[in-house]
N, C-alpha and C positions, 0 to 999 in steps of 0.2 A: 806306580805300582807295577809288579810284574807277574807274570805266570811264567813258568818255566818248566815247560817237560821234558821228565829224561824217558825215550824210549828205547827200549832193549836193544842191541845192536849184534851184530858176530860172536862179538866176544861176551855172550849172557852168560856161555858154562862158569866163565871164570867170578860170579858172582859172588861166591860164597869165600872164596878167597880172599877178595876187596872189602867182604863187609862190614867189619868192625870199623877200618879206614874211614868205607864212606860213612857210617852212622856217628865219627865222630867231628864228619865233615860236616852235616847234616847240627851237630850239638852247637857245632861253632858258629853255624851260619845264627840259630836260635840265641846263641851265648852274647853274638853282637849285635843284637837289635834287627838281622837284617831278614830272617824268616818269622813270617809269621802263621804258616802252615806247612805241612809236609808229608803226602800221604802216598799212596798207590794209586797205579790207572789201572782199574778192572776190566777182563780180567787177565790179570798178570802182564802186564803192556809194559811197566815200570811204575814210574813217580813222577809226581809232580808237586812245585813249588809256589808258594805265595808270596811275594817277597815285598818289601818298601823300606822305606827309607835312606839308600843309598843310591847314586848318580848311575846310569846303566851302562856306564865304562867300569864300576867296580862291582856292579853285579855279575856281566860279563866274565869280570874277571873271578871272580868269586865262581862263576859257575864252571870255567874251563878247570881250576884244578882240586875239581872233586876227584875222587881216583874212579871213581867210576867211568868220568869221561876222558882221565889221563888214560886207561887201561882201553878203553872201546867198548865196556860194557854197553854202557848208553850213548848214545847221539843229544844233543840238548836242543831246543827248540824256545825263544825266550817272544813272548810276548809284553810290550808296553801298554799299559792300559791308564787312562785320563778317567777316574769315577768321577762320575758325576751327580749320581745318586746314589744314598747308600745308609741303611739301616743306623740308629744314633751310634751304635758301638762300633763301627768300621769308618763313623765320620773322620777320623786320626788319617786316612788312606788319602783323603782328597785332598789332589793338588792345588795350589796358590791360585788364584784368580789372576 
């Protein structure tokens, strides 16, 4: 599983220009199984991701061409995380023993 945050970077002004792009960057990521969350960092910091079920060379790559981080809006920041414990309906998250 991963977390991944985008946070604002030089190019934030150009946000509003990029953002249909990224929000249908964002649908795709949802469309192929591979987000399972996707919200804001308060306050106004950017966003951040919850991701699983793909390899983190395709997460990776999945995150480099958001246009937000093709453009410079954001910077990414990708965290790997191993749950171990976890409420019955996020059991789906944990990895293989």
């Amino acid at each position: 599983m991963f977390v991944t945050f985008l946070k604002f970077a030089e190019n934030r002004a150009a946000a509003p220009e990029f953002m249909a792009a990224h929000n249908d960057w964002i649908a795709q990521g949802f469309a192929d199984g591979a987000f399972l969350c996707v919200g804001s960092l308060l306050p106004a910091a950017g966003g951040a991701i919850l991701a699983n079920g793909e390899s983190r060379a395709d997460h990776d790559a999945r995150i480099v061409a958001d246009p937000f981080v093709v453009q410079g809006i954001v910077t990414a920041e990708t965290y790997e995380i191993d749950p171990k414990r976890t409420v019955a309906a996020l059991d789906f998250v944990k990895m293989p023993a």
